[in-house]
C-alpha atoms as one frame of an Amber mdcrd trajectory, in Angstrom:
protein
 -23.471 -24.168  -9.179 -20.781 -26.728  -9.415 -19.808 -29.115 -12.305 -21.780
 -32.394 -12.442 -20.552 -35.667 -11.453 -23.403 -38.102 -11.021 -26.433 -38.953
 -12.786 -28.712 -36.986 -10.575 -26.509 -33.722 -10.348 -26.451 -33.790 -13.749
 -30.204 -33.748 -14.922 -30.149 -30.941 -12.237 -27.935 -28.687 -14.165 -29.555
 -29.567 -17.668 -32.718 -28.370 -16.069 -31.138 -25.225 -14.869 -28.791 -24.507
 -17.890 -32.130 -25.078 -20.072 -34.515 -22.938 -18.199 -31.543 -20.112 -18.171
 -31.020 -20.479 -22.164 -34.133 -22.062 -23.696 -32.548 -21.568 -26.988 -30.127
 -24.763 -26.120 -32.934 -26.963 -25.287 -33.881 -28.390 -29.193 -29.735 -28.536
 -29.430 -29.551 -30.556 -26.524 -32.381 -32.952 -27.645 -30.169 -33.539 -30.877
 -26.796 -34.225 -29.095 -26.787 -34.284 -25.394 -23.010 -34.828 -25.391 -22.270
 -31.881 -26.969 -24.751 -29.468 -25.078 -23.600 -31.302 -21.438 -19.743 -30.546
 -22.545 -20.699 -26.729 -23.439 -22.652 -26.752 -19.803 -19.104 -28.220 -18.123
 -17.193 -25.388 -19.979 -19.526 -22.980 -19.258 -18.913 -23.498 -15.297 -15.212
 -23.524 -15.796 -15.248 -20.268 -17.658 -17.244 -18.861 -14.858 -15.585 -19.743
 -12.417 -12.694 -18.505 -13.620 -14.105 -15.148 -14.744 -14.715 -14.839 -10.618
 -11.435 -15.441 -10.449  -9.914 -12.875 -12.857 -12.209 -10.327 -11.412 -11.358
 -11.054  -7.898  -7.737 -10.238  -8.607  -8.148  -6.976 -10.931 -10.351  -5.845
  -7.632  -7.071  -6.353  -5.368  -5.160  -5.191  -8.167  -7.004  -1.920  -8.000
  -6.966  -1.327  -4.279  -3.004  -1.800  -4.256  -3.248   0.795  -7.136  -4.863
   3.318  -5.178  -1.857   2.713  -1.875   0.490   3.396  -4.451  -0.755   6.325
  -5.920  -0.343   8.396  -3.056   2.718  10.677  -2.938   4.278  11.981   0.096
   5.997  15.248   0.116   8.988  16.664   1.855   8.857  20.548   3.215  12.299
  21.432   4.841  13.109  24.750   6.180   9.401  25.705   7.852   9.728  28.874
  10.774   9.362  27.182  13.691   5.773  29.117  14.165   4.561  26.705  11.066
   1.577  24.586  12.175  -0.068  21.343  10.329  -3.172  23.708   9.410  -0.880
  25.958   7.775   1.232  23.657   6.554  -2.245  21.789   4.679  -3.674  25.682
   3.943  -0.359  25.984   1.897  -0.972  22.903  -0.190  -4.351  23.080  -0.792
  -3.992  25.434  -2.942  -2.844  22.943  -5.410  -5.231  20.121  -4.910  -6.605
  17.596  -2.148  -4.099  16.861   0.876  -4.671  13.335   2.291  -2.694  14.125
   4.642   0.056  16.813   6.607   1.780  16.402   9.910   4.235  19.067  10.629
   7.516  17.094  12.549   7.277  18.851  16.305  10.785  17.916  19.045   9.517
  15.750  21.285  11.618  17.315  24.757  10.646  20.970  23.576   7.745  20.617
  21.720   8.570  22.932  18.973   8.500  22.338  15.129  12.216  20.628  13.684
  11.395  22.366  10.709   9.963  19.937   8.424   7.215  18.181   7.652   5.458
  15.616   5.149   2.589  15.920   2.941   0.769  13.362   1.053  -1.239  14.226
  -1.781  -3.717  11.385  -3.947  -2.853  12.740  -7.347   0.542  13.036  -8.420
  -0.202  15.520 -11.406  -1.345  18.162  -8.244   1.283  17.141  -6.011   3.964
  17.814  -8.509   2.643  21.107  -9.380   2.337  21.863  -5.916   6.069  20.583
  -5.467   7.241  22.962  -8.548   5.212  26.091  -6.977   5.862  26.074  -3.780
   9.916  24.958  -3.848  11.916  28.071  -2.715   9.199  29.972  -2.303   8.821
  32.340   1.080   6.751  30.991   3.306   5.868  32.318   6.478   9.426  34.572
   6.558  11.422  31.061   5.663  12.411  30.124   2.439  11.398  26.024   1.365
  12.542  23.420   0.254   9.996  21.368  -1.177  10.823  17.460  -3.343   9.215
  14.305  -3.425  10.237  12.077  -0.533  12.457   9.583  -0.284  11.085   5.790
   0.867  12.110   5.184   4.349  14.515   2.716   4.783  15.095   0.450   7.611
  18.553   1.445   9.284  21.092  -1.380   8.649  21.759  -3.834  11.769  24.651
  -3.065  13.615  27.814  -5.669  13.577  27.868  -7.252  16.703  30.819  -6.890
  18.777  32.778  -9.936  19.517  32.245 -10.860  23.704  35.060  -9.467  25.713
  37.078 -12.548  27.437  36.514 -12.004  31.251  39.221 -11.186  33.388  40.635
 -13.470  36.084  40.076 -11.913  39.195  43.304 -12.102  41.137  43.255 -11.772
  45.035  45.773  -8.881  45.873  48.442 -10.240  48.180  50.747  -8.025  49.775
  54.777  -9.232  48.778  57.082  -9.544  51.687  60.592  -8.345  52.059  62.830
 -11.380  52.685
């Protein structure tokens, strides 16, 4: 409901705001000032409670992105597939995540992969337990990873002056 401003919008919010508290109706009959100011700061209070609770919402659900901790494996046999990769980290709690980083030419494993895990308690257990331990006949490397930065832009190189074409002309004797 919005905040009154004309005579009829305003009996239509007394009506409401009295048949919601009943208890403000004999306060309003003895000072209708008062009770319409309380009404006006009751909307504006609302309102901004909306507000407020609006933003802790997004503030939760950018929360939850930034829980979320991605894991580096190095050193995996080449044999080492996302299932067992995930089967491996299980173990220590729930894997949102695993992708196992395959050559694109060959299509074998490079090695490594990435893991992200929602709670960071489990994923740095998981990081502790399984770092230099053998897995599949190779020994890990397991840390937290790193945030991927954008490679920095090249310099560009100054524009070569064009050469002048010169027409080759034979040189007489003489």
């Amino acid at each position: 409901m919005a905040i009154a401003t004309d005579c009829k919008s305003v009996r239509e919010s007394v009506r409401w705001f009295e048949s919601t508290f009943p208890h403000f109706k004999a306060k309003f009959q003895a000072s209708p000032f008062l009770c319409l100011r309380a009404i006006r700061l009751f909307f504006k209070i609302s309102t901004f409670l909306v507000i407020v609770l609006n933003l802790l919402y997004i503030f939760a659900l950018s929360i939850h992105t930034i829980i979320i901790m991605k894991i580096f494996v190095a050193k995996l046999a080449f044999k080492t597939t996302t299932e067992d990769l995930r089967a491996l980290f299980e173990q220590f709690g729930t894997v949102d995540s695993c992708k196992v980083i395959m050559d694109h030419e060959t299509g074998r494993s490079k090695c490594y992969g990435f893991v992200e895990m929602p709670n960071d308690a489990e994923a740095y257990k998981a990081i502790v337990e399984t770092d230099e331990t053998v897995f599949m006949g190779n020994e890990l490397q397991v840390k937290k990873s790193r945030p991927q930065v954008a490679p920095a832009p090249k310099p560009e190189k100054p524009a070569k002056p064009k050469r002048q074409h010169h027409p080759y002309v034979p040189k007489t004797e003489g």
